[in-house]
C-alpha positions in Angstrom: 155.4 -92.4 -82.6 158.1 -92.3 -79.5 155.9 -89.4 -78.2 152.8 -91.5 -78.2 154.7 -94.5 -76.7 156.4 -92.3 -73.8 152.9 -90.8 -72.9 150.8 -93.9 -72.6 153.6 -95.7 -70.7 153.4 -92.6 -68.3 149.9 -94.1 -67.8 148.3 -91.3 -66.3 147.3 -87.6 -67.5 149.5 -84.9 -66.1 148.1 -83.0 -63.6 146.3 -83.9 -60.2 145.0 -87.4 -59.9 141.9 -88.5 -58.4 144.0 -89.7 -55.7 145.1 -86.2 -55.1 141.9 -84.6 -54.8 140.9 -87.1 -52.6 143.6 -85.6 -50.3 142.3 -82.3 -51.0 139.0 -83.0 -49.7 137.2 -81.7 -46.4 136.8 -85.2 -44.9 138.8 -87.9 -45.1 137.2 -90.8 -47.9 136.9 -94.4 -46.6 140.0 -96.5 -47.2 138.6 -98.0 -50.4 138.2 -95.2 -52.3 142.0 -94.3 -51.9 142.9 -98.1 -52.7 144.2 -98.6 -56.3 144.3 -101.9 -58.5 145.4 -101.4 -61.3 146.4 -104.9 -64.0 148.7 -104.3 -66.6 146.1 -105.7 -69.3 149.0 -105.4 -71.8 148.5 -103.7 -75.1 147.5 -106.4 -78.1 144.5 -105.1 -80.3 140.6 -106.7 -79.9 138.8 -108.9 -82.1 135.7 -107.0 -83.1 134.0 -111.2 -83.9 132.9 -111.1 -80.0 130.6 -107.6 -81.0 129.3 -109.1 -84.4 129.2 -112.9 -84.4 126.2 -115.4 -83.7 128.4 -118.0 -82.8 129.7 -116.2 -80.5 126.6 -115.0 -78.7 125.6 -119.1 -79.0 128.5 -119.1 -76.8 127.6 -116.7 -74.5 124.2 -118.3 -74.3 125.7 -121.8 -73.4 128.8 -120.9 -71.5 128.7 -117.6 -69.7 125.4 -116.5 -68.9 123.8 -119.5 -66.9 127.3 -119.6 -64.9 127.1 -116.2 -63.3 125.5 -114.1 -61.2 123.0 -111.9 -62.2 121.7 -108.9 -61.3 117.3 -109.8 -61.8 115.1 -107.4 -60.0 115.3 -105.2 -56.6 113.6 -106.1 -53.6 111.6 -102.7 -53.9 110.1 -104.0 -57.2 108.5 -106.6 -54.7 107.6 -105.9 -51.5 105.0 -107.7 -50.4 104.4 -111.2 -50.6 102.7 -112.9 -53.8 104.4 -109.7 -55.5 106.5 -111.2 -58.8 108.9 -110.2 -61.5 109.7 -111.5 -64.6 113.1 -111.7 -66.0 114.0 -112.3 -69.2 117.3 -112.6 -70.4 119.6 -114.3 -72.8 116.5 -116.8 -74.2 116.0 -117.5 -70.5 112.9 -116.7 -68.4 112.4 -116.3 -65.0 109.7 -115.9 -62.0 110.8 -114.3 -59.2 108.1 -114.3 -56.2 108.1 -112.6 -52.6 108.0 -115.5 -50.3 105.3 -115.1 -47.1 108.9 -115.3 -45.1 110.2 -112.4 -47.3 112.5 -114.9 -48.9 112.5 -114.8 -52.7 112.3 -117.4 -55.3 113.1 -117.8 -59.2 111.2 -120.3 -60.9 112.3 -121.0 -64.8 109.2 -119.2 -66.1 107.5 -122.2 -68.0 104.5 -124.7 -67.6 105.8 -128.1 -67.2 102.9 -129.3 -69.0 103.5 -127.6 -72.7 106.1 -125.2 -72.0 103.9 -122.0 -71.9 105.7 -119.1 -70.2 103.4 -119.0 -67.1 103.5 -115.4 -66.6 104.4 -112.3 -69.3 104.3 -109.3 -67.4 104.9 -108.5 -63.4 102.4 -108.3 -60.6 100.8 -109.6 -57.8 100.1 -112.9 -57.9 98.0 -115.5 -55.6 98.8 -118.7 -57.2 101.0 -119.5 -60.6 98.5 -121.0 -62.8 99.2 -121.8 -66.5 96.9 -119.7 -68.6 97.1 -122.6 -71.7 95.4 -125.6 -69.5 95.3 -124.6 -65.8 97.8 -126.4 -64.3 98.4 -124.7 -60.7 101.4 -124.0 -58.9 101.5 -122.2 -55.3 103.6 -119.4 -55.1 106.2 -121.7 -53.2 106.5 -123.2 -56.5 104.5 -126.5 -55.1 102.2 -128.1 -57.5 98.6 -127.3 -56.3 96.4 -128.6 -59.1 96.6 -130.7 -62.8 93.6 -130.3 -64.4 92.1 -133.7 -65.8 94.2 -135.5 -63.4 93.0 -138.7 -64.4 94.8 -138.0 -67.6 98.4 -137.9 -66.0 98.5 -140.6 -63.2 101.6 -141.0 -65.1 103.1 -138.3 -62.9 101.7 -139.2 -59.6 105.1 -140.3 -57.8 106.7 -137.5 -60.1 108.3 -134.5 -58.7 106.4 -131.4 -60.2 107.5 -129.0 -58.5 108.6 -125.9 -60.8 112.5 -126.3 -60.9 114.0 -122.9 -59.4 117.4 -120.7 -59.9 119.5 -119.8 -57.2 119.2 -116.6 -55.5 120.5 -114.8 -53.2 119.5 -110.4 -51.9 121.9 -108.0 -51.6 122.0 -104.4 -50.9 118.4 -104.6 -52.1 119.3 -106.4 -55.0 117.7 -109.5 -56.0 121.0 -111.7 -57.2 120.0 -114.9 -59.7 122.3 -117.4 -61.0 121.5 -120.9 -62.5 124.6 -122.6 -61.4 124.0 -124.2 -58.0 127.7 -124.7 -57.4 129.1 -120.7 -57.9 131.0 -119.4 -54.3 128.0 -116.6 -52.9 127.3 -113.6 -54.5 129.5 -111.8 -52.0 132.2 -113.7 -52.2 132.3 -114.4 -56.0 132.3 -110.1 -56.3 135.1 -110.1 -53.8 136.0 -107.2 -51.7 133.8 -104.6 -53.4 130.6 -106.1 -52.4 131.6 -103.9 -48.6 131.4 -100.8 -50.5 127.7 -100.3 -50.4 127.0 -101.0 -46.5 128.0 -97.2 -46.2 125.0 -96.2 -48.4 122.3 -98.0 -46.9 121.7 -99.7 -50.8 119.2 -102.1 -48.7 116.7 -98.9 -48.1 117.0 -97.4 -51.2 114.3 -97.4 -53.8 114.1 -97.2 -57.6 112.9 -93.6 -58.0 113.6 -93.3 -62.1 113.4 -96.1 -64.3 113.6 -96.2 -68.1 114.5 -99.0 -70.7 115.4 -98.1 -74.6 116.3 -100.5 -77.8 119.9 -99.6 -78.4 120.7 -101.0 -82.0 124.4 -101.8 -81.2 125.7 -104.9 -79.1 125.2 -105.4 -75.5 129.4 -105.3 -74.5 129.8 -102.3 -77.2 126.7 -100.5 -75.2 127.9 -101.3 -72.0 131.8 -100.2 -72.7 130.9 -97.0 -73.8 130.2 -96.6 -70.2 133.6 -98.0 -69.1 135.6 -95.0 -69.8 135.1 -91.2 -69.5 137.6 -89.8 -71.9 135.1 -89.9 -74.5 133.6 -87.0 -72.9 136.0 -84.8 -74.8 134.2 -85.3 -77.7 130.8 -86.8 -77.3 129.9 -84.8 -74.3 132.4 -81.5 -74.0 129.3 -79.8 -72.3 130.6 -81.8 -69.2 134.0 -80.8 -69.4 133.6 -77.4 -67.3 133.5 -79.2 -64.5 134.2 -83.3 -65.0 138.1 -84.2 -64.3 137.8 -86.9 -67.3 141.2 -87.4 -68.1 141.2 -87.5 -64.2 139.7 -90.6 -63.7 141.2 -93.2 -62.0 140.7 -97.0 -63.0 140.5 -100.0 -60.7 140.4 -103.6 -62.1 139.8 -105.8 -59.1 139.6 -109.8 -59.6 137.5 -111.5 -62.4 134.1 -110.0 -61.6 134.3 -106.4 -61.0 135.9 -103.1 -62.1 135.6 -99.2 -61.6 135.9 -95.8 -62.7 136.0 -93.0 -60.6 135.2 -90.1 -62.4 135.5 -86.4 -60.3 133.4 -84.0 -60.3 133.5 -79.9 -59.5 136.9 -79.6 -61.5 138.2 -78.4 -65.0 138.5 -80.9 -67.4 142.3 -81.2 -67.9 141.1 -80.4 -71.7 140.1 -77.1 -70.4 142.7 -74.2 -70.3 142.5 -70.5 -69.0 139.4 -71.0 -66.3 139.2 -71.1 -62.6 136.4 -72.5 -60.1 134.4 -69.6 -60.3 133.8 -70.8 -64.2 133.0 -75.1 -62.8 130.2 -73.3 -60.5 129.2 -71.4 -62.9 128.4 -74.4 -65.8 127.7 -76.7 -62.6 124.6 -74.6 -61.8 123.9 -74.3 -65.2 123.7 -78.1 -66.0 121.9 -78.8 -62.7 119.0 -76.8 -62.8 117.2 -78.3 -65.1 117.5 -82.2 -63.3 117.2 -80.8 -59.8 113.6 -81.5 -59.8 113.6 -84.7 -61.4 116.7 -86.5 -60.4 117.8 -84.8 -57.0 121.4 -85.6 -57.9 122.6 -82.4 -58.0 122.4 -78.6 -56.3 122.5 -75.2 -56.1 126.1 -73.7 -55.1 125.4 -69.8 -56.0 126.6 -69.3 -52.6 129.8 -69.9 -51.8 129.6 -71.6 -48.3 132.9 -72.1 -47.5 135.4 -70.2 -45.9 138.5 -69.2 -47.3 137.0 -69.3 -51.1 140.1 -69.1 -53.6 138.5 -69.0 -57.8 142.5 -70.2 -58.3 142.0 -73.4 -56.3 141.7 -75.8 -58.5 139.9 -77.3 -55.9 137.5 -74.5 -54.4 134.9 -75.2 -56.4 134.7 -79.0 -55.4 134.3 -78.0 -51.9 131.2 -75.3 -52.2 129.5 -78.0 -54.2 130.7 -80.6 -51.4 129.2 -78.7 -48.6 125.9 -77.6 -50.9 125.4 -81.1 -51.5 125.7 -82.0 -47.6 122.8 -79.7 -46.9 120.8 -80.0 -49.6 120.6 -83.8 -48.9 120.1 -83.3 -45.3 117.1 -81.1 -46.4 115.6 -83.5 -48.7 116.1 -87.0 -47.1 116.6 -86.1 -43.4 119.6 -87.7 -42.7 123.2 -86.6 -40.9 125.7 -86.4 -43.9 128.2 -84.2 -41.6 130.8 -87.2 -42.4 130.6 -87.8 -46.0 133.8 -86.7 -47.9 133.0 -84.7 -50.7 133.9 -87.3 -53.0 130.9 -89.2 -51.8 128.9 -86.4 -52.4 129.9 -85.4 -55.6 131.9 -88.0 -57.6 131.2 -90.8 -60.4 131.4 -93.6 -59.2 130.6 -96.8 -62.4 131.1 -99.6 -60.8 130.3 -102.3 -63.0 130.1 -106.2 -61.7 130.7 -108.6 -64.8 128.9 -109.3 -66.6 125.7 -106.8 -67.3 125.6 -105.0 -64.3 127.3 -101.2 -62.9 125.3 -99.9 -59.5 127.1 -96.7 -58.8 127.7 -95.9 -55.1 127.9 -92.8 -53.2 125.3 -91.3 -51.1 123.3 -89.1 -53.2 120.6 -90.4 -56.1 122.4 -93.3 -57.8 122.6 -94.4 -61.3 122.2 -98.4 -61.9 122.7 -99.4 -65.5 121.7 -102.8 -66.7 122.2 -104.4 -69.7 120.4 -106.9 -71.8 121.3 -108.8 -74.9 119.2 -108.7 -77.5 118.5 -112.4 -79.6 121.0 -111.4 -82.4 124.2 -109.7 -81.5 123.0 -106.2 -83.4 121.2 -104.8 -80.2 120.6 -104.7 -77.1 118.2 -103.2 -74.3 119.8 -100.7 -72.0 117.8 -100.0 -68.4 118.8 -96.6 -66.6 117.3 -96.2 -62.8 118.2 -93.6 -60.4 117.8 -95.4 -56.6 116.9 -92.6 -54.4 117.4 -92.6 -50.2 114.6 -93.2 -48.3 113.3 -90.3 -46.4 114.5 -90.5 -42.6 111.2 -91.9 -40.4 109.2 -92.7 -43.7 108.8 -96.5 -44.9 110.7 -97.4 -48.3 108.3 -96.8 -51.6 107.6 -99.2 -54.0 109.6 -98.6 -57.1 108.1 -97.0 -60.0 107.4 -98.5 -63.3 110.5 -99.2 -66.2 109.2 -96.4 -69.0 109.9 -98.4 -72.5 110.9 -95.3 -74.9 109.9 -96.3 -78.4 112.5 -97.6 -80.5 111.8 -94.4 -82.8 112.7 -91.9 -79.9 115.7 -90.7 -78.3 116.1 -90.2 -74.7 114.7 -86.8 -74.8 111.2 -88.5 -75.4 111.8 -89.2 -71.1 112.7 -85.5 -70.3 110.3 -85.6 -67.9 111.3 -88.8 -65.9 115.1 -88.0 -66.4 115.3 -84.5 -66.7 116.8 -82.6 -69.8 120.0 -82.4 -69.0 120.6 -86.5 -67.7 118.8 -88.0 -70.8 121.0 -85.6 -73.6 124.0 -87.1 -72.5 122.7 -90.7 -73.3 121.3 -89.5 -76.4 124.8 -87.8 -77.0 126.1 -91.4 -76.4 123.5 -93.4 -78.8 125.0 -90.7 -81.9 127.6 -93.2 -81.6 126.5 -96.6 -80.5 124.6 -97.3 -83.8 127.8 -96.9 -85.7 130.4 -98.5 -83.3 128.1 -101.6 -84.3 128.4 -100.7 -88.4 131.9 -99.7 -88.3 133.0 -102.8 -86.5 131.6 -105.0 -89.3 133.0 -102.6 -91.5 137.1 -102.9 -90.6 139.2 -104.3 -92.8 141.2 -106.4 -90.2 138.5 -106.7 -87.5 141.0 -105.2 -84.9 141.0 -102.6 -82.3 143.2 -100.7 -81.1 142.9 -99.7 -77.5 144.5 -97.5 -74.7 146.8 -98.7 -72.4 145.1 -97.1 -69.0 142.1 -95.2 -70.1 140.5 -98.5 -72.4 142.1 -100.9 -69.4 138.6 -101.8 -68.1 137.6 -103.1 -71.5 140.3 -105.2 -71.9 139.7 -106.6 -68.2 136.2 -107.0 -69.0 136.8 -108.9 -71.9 139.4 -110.9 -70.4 137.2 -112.5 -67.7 134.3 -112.8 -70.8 136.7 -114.8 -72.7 137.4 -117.3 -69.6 134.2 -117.9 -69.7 134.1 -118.9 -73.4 137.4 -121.0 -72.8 135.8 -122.4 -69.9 139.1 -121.4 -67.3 135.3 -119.9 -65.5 133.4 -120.4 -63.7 135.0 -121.4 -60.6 133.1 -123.5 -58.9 133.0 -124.4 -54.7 
């Protein structure tokens, strides 16, 4: 027991940090990728009621939800104007439309005649025009037309205009919140909302997009993507070359968190190889995305000089500098400066409450997630945002791919590549029964790391301010 205390008090796994490597690197990071932030979040169990409980998910329906920001659609979804989106989430609909002054707006997706949702799926649009009765709205949200008007003089010196959300764009995201009276986006994320001018998020596109039915709730889903030390277990194919016991974990304010997970090093878990063995099972597990995903490379060369197999870090700097030029060669751009932790690492940054776009300059993952209307499941939405090519205009983003509800992940091999969708199937083995077992303990406790598990306990923290009603903080 005294073992077990003295090791988690020590907070971090022996060895080299991610804060070492950084100082390993070939280029020097920017400043906030060495900054640390780290809460004591203390060491109490969890109440598993917030996974399983109706009432609580009421809650979360009244009190959180419409009193944050939310991350709704990307501006690549909806280029051009009259293009719209709909977004539905937590019984809430919404209809986002490209304004002719590339503004956007979000209507609250309903006819104010009989409530009819006025549109189901996404698409151009012309005019919003109720498909029940007709009535007409301009795709300002103005009314243009009640059908039998002489049936509702009634409404004449009546506003009926469709009510809108609050939005604001971002890095190319398209940011909704009902509460008129949050700070900005920017400013309600806090210092972290910087990190992603580097990356030019604004000109990236939605390259890979997939959506699955995950039958486990939408904080368990998302929290088994909070940590990486479950990779010792659920995914040990990654541990030839992820530093998961490595990771370093920020918590930074009420809205946002991070892991930063490196890549192109042993696994502390792994004893008795050197860097030729990471390049090795690097190459291996790349070469059957590269075609899809782009996110990775080939590093049978060694192009560096001064190669060492006994470097712990040699291996992170061939991959470094194969990653330089094999995004130069695919998007045209100058990534001379990027440290090879921008090239290579994991960055999950996740913004509270649904949302985690990764940063770093090569194809970047953006997990959304999307509670279901009991607290048994969820929807889970993957994309990869992909540079645009230098000198070419930014695509449209591709379709979400629904995978049926009967299929795993490995249904999408060919929009996520082999290797990409087994390690979210390898993580829905487990989701399913988190959900069960939860319902299952005797006590309805959990018992939690002190460091590793720290971003669930901040997470949940901020959720339960919410719930309280300490949040939101208002201007």
């Amino acid at each position: 027991m005294n073992e077990i205390k003295d090791i988690a008090r020590g907070d971090r796994c022996p060895g080299l940090s991610y804060t070492d490597m950084l100082n390993g690197d070939t280029r020097r990071a920017p400043d906030y990728l060495f900054e640390e932030s780290h809460i004591d979040m203390g060491d109490h169990p969890l109440p598993v009621a917030p996974y399983i409980s109706e009432e609580f998910a009421r809650a979360e329906r009244e009190r959180m939800w419409p009193n944050v920001w939310l991350f709704a659609a990307r501006e690549d979804e909806m280029p051009d104007a009259g293009d719209t989106v709909v977004f539905d989430i937590a019984g809430k609909s919404f209809l986002l439309v490209r304004q002719k002054d590339g503004g956007v707006k979000a209507f609250y997706n309903a006819c104010l005649h009989r409530g009819r949702k006025l549109r189901t799926a996404s698409g151009p649009s012309v005019q919003l025009r109720c498909p029940f009765h007709g009535f007409t709205w301009r795709n300002d949200g103005s009314l243009k037309e009640i059908p039998c008007a002489w049936d509702f003089k009634h409404l004449a010196a009546k506003d009926m205009d469709l009510p809108q959300a609050r939005v604001e764009l971002w890095q190319g995201f398209v940011m909704l919140t009902e509460n008129h009276d949050l700070p900005d986006f920017k400013t309600w994320l806090g210092p972290a909302a910087s990190h992603y001018e580097r990356y030019d998020f604004a000109n990236r596109y939605t390259g890979m997009w997939v959506q699955k039915k995950i039958p486990a709730n939408w904080k368990a889903t998302a929290e088994a993507f909070m940590e990486a030390w479950h990779s010792i277990t659920t995914h040990p194919q990654l541990l030839a070359f992820l530093g998961d016991a490595n990771t370093r974990y920020d918590l930074i304010g009420d809205h946002f968190n991070r892991a930063i997970t490196p890549s192109g090093v042993l696994s502390p878990h792994v004893k008795g190889k050197n860097s030729d063995y990471v390049l090795e099972k690097m190459n291996e597990f790349s070469g059957g995305d590269d075609a899809k995903t782009n996110r990775r490379f080939n590093a049978s060369e060694q192009p560096v000089d001064g190669y060492d197999a006994d470097d712990p870090l040699a291996a992170r700097k061939v991959l470094a500098e194969a990653g330089r030029k094999g995004f130069a060669e695919n998007y045209g751009h100058d990534y001379s400066d990027a440290a090879d932790t921008e090239i290579l690492d994991n960055f999950t940054y996740n913004i509270f409450p649904n949302f985690a776009p990764w940063i770093g300059f090569l194809p970047t993952l953006v997990y959304r997630w999307l509670p279901g209307d009991t607290p048994d499941w969820c929807i889970m939405e993957i994309r990869l945002l992909f540079p645009t090519k230098k000198g070419e205009q930014r695509p449209r983003a591709v379709a979400p791919t629904y995978i049926p509800d009967d299929e795993p992940f490995a249904w999408a091999n060919d929009i996520m590549g082999p290797q990409l969708a087994n390690v979210f199937d390898q993580d829905m083995a487990n989701l399913p029964y988190v959900q069960e077992g939860m319902k299952a303990m005797k006590d309805g406790l959990m018992e939690l790391g002190h460091y590793q598990d720290s971003r669930v306990r901040h997470f949940q923290t901020t959720l339960m301010k919410y719930i309280d009603g300490t949040l939101p903080a208002v201007q």
